[in-house]
C-alpha positions as CSV (number, residue, x, y, z in Angstrom):
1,X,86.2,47.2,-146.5
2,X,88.2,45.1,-148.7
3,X,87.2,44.8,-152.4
4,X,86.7,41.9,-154.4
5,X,90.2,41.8,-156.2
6,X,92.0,42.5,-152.4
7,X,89.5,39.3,-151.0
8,X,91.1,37.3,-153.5
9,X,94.7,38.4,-153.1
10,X,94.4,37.7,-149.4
11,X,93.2,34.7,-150.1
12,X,95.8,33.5,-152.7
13,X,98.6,35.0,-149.8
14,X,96.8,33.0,-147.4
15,X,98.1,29.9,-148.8
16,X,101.8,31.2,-149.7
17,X,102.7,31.4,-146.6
18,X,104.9,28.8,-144.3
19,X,103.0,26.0,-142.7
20,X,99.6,26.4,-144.2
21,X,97.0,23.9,-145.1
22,X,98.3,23.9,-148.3
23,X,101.7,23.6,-147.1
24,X,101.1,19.9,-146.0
25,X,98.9,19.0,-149.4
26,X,101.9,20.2,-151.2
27,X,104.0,18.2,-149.4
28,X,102.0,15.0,-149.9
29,X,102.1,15.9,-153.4
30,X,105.7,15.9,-153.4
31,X,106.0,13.2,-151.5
32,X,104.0,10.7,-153.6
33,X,106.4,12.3,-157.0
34,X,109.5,11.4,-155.0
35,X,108.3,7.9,-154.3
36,X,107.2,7.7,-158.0
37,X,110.1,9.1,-159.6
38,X,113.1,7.3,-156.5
39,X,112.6,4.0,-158.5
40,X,115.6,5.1,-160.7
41,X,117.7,4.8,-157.3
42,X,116.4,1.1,-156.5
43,X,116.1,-0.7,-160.1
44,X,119.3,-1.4,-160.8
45,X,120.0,-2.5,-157.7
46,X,117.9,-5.2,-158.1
47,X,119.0,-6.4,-161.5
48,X,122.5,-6.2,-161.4
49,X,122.7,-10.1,-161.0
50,X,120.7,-10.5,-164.3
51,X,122.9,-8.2,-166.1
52,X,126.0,-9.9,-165.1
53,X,124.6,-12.9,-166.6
54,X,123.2,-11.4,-169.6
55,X,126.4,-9.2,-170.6
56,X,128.8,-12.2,-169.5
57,X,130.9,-9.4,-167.4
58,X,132.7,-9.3,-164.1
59,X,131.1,-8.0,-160.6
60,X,132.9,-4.6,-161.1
61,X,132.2,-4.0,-164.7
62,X,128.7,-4.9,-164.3
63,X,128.2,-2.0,-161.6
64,X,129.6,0.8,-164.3
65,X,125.6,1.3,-165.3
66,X,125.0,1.9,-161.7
67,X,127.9,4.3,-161.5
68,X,126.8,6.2,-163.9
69,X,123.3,6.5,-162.8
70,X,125.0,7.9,-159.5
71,X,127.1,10.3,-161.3
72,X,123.6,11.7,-163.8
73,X,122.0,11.8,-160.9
74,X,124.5,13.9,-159.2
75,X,125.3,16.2,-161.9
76,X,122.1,16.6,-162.2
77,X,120.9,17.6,-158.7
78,X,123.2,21.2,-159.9
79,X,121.5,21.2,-163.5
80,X,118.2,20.7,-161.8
81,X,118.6,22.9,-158.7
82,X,119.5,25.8,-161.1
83,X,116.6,25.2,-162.9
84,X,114.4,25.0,-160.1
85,X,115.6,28.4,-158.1
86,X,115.1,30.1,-162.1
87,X,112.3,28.7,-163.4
88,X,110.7,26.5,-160.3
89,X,109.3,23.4,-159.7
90,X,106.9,22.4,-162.0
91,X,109.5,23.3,-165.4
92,X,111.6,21.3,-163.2
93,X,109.9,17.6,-162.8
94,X,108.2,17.6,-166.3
95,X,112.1,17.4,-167.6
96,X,112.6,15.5,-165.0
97,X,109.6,12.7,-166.0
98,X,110.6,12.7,-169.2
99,X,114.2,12.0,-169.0
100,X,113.5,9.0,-166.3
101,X,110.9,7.5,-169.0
102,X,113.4,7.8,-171.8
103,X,116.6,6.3,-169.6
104,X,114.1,3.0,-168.8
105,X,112.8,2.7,-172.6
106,X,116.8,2.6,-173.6
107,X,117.9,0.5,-170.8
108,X,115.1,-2.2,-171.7
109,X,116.5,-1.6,-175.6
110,X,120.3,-1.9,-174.8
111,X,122.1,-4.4,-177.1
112,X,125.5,-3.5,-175.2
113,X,127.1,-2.6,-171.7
114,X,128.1,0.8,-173.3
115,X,124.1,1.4,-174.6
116,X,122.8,0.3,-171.3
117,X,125.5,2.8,-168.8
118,X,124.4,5.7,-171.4
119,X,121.1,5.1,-170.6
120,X,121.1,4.9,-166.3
121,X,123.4,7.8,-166.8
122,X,120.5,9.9,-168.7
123,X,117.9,8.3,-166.5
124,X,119.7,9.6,-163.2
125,X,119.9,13.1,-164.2
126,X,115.6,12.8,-164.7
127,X,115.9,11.1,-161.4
128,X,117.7,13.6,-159.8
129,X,114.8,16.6,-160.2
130,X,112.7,14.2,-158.0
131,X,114.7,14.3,-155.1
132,X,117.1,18.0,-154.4
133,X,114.9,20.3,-155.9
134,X,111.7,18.8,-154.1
135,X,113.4,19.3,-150.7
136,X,114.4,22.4,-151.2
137,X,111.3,23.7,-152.8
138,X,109.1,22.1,-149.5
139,X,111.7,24.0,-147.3
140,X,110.7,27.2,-148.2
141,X,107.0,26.1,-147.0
142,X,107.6,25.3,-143.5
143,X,109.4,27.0,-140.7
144,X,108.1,25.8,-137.5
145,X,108.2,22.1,-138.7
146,X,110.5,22.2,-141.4
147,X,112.5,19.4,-140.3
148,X,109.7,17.2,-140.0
149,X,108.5,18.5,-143.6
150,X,111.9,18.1,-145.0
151,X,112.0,14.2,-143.7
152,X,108.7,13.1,-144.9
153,X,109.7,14.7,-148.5
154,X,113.1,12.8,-148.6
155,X,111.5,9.6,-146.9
156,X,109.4,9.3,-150.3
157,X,112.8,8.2,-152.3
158,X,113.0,5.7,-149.0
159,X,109.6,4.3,-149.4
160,X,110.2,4.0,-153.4
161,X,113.3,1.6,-151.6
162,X,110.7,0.0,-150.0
163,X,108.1,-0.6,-152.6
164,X,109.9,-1.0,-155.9
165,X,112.6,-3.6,-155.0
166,X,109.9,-6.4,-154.4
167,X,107.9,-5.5,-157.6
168,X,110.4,-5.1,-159.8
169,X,112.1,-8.5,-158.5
170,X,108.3,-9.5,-159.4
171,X,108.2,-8.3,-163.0
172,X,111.6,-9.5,-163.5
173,X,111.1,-13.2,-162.6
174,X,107.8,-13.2,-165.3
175,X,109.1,-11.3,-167.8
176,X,113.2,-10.7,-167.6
177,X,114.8,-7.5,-166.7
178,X,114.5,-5.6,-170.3
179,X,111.0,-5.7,-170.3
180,X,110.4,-4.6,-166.8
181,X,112.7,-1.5,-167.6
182,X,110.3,-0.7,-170.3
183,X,107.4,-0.8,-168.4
184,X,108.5,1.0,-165.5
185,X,109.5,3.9,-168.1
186,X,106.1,4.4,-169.5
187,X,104.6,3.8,-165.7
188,X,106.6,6.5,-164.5
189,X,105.7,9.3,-167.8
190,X,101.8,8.7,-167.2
191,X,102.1,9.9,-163.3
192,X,104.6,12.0,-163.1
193,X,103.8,14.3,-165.6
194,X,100.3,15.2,-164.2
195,X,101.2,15.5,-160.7
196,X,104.0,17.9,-161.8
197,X,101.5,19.8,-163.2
198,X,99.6,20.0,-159.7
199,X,102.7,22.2,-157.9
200,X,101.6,25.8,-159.7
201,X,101.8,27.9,-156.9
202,X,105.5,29.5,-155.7
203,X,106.5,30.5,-152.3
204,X,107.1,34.3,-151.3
205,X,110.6,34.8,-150.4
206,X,109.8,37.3,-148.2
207,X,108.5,34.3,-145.8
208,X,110.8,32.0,-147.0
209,X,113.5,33.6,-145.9
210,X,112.8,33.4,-142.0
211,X,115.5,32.0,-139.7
212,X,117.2,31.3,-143.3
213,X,120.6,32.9,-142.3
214,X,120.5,32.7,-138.4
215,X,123.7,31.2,-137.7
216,X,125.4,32.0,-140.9
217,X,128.5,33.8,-139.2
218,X,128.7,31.8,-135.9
219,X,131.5,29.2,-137.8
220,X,133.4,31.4,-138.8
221,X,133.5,30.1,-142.1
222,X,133.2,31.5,-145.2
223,X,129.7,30.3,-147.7
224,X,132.5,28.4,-150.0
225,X,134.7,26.9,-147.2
226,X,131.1,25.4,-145.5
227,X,130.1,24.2,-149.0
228,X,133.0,22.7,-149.4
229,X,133.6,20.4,-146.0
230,X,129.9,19.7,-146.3
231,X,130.9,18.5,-150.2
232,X,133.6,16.1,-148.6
233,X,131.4,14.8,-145.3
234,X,128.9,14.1,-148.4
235,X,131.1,12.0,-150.6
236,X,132.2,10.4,-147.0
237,X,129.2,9.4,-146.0
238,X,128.2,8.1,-149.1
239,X,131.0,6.0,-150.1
240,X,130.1,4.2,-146.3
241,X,126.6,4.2,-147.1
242,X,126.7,2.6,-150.9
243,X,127.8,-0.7,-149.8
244,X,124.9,-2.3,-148.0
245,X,122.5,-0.1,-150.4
246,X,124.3,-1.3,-153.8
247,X,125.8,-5.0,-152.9
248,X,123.0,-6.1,-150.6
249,X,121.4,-8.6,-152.9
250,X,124.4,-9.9,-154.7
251,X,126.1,-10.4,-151.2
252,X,123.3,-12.5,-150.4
253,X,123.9,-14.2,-153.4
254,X,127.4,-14.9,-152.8
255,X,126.5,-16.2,-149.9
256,X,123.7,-18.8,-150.8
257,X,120.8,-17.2,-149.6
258,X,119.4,-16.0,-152.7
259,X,118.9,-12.7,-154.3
260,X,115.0,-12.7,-153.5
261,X,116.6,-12.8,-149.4
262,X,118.7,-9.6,-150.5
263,X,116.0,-7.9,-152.2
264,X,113.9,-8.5,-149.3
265,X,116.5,-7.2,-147.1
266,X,116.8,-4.0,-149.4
267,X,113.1,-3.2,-148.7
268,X,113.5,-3.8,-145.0
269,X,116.6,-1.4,-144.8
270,X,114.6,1.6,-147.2
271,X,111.2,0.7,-144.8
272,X,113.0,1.6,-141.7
273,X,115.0,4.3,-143.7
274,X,111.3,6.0,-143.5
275,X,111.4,5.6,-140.3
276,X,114.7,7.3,-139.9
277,X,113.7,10.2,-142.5
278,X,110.6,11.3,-140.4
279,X,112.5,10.6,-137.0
280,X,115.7,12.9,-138.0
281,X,113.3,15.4,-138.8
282,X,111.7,15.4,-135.1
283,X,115.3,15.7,-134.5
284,X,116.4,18.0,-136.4
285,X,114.0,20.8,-135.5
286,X,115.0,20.5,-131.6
287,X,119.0,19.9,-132.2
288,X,119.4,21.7,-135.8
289,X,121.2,19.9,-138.9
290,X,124.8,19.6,-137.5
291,X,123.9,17.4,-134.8
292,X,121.3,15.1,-136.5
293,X,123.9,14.5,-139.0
294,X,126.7,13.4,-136.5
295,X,124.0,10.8,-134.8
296,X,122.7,9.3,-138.4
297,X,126.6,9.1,-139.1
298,X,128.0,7.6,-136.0
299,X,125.0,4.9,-135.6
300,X,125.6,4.5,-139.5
301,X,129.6,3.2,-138.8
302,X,128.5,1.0,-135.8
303,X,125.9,-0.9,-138.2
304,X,128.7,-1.2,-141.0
305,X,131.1,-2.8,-138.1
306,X,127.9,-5.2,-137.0
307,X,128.2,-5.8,-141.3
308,X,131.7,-6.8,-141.5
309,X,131.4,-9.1,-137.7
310,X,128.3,-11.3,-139.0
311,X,126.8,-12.6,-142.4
312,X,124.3,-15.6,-140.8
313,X,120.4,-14.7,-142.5
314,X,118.7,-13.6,-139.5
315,X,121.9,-11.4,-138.4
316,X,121.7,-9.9,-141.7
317,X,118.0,-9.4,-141.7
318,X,118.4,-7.2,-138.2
319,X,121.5,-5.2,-139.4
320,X,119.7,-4.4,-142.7
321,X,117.2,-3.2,-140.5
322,X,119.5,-1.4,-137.9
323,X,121.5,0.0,-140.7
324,X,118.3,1.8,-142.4
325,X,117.4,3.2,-139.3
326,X,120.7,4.3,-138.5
327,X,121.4,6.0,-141.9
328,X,118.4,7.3,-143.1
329,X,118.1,10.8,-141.7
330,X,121.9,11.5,-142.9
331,X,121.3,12.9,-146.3
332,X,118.2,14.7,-145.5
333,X,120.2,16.9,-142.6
334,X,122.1,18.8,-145.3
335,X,118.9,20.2,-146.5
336,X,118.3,21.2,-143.0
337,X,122.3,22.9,-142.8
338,X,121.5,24.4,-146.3
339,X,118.8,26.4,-144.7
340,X,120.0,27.5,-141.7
341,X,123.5,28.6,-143.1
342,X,122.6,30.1,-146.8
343,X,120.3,32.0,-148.5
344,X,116.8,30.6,-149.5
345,X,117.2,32.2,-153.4
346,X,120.2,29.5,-153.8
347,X,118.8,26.6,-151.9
348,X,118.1,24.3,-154.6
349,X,121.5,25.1,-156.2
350,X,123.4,24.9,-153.0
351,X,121.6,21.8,-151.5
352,X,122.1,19.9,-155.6
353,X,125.9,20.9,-155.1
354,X,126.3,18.7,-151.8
355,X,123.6,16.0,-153.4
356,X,126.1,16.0,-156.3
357,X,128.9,15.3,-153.5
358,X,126.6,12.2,-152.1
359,X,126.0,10.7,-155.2
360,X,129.6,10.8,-156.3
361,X,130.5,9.3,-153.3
362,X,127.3,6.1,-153.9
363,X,128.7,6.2,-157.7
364,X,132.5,6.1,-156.2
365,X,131.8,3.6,-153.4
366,X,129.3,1.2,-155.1
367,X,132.2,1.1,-158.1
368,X,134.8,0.6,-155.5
369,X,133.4,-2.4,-153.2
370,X,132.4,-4.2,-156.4
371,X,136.1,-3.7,-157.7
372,X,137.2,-5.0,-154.0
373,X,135.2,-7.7,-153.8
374,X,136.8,-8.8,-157.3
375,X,140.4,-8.3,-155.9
376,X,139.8,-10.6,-152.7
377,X,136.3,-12.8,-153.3
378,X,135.0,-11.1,-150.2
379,X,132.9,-8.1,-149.0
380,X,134.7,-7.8,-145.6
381,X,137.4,-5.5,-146.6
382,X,134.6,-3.4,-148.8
383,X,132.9,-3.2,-145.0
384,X,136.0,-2.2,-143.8
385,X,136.7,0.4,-146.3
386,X,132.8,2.5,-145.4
387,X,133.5,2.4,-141.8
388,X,137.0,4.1,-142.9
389,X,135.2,6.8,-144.7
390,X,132.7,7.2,-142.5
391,X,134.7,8.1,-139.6
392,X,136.1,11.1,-141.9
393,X,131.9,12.1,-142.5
394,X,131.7,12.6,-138.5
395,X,135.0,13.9,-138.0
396,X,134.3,16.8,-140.0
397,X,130.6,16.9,-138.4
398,X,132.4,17.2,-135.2
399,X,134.3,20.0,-136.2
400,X,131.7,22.1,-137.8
401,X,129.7,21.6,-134.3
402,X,132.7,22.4,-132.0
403,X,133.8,25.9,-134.0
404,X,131.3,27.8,-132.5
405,X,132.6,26.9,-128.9
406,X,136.3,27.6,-130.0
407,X,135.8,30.6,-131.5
408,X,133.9,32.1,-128.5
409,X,136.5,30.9,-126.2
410,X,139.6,32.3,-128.9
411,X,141.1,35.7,-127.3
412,X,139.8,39.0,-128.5
């Protein structure tokens, strides 16, 4: 007969244990922070017209904030991943909460372009604990539907896509730009901070680690050499992926539809995204990571080619539409590779290295099609530039998928 103090200890490993009950309350949790906290991914998207007029710059010079939020937020998925496989979760989104409310408080304050960039760059490294170190933290609490789990978690920085572009359009129209910075900072402090506080509990390796390392020899690869060619397919997909996600609104703009018809466009693209997120995930746990990303890839080029053939309203609505559903589920299947090819201990750390490869490649590309579109007055070579770089993303998927085949076929 089991004492009291053994009741309780099977009660508290009851609930440490892959897909649980409290498995899928933690994941709502983390899902509701990641919507919270994505708004750091969306809000400059939305006023980069009104800070062109305000600073008086040029279309490329007014994206360096934005840049820089791409490159905290990707130095950051490391910086936060380490701290999340040492010290977990919770340590992790409380620095993460308050950094994001101190970015928006000095973005609202900035005098200068400089002040303003210093401030996205601080307020994507808070960002960045809301998105890497979540997934990996709610991969170690499912097995059987990990993929699903992993896709809901990553479709919460879809649906803040969704949500936050309209409002923040909203607040900006009333009360300009600076001061709906400010109030999104001291919105996002107040939540996040107690629902961090909600994710106590830590997962048992020993169940983590299930199925963690099950293909790690069968490409023949060495841990590095797969970080790395996932690093590049990350920065390659990314680049392709920044320029609808970055230039939507002011391409709308441009073309005299009005940035509310781009904004709205931006929320259709991150509502299907969700779609996407929770679909790949299906997908992923029947076909594994590899393969969901070469489909999220390859539909992603065909709705960048649909891009650069039409730019009527109602063509641009659907492709926003296609493109979200397309794209979404790409990012999300590297968490799915990280844990089927490496260690659970390192996850954060090794899925925040490739994040760090996918946001250089939003920072690179959304820098780069504003600086094209200032060369030639056009976004049709910046389209033609992501499809470029996104057939090198599924050229290396299709490698890492065929090495398996040729190595079983190679001679003894």
């Amino acid at each position: 007969m089991l004492s009291p103090n053994q009741t309780r200890a099977s009660a508290r490993d009851s609930v440490n244990v892959p897909d649980s009950r409290y498995s899928w309350v933690r994941l709502a949790i983390c899902t509701l922070i990641s919507t919270i906290g994505g708004v750091g991914m969306w809000s400059f998207v939305v006023a980069l017209p009104a800070v062109q007029a305000d600073f008086g710059i040029a279309r490329g010079e007014a994206s360096l904030p934005y840049t820089l939020l791409m490159t905290g937020f990707a130095l950051g998925s490391i910086a936060t991943g380490r701290l999340a496989d040492r010290f977990g979760i919770r340590v992790t989104l409380v620095f993460g909460a308050i950094a994001v409310g101190l970015g928006y408080l000095g973005a609202g304050a900035a005098s200068q372009l400089w002040q303003l960039t210093a401030a996205y760059a601080l307020l994507g490294l808070g960002t960045s604990a809301g998105f890497g170190p979540l997934i990996a933290d709610i991969s170690h609490w499912f097995e059987r539907w990990r993929g699903i789990a992993v896709g809901i978690c990553s479709a919460g920085n879809y649906l803040a896509g969704a949500l936050w572009p309209p409002v923040i359009s909203y607040f900006m129209a009333g009360s300009g730009w600076r001061a709906t910075h400010v109030g999104i900072g001291i919105f996002c402090i107040v939540t996040l901070l107690p629902l961090a506080l909600l994710l106590r509990r830590k997962m048992l390796f020993a169940h983590a680690a299930g199925g963690a390392l099950q293909h790690s020899s069968s490409l023949g690869l060495s841990p590095t050499a797969l970080q790395v060619l996932l690093s590049i397919a990350g920065v390659a997909c990314c680049v392709a992926m920044s320029m609808p996600q970055v230039h939507i609104v002011a391409y709308c703009g441009d073309l005299g539809y009005g940035v509310a018809r781009g904004a709205e466009m931006l929320s259709l693209m991150m509502a299907f995204g969700i779609v996407s997120r929770v679909g790949s995930g299906f997908i992923a746990d029947r076909v594994g990571g590899l393969r969901t990303l070469l489909l999220g890839s390859a539909l992603q080029g065909v709705a960048l080619v649909l891009y650069a053939l039409f730019d009527g309203l109602t063509s641009l609505y659907v492709i926003s539409a296609l493109f979200g559903l397309f794209q979404g589920g790409i990012v999300p299947s590297y968490a799915i590779i990280v844990r089927e090819y490496f260690s659970p201990r390192e996850a954060a750390t090794r899925l925040g290295i490739i994040l760090m490869a996918t946001l250089f490649g939003m920072a690179f590309g959304g820098w780069m099609s504003g600086l094209i579109f200032d060369l030639t007055g056009s976004y049709r070579v910046a389209f033609l530039n992501g499809i470029a770089w996104n057939a090198l993303n599924v050229a290396i998927a299709l490698w890492l998928i065929s090495r398996p085949r040729r190595l079983s076929m190679a001679p003894a």
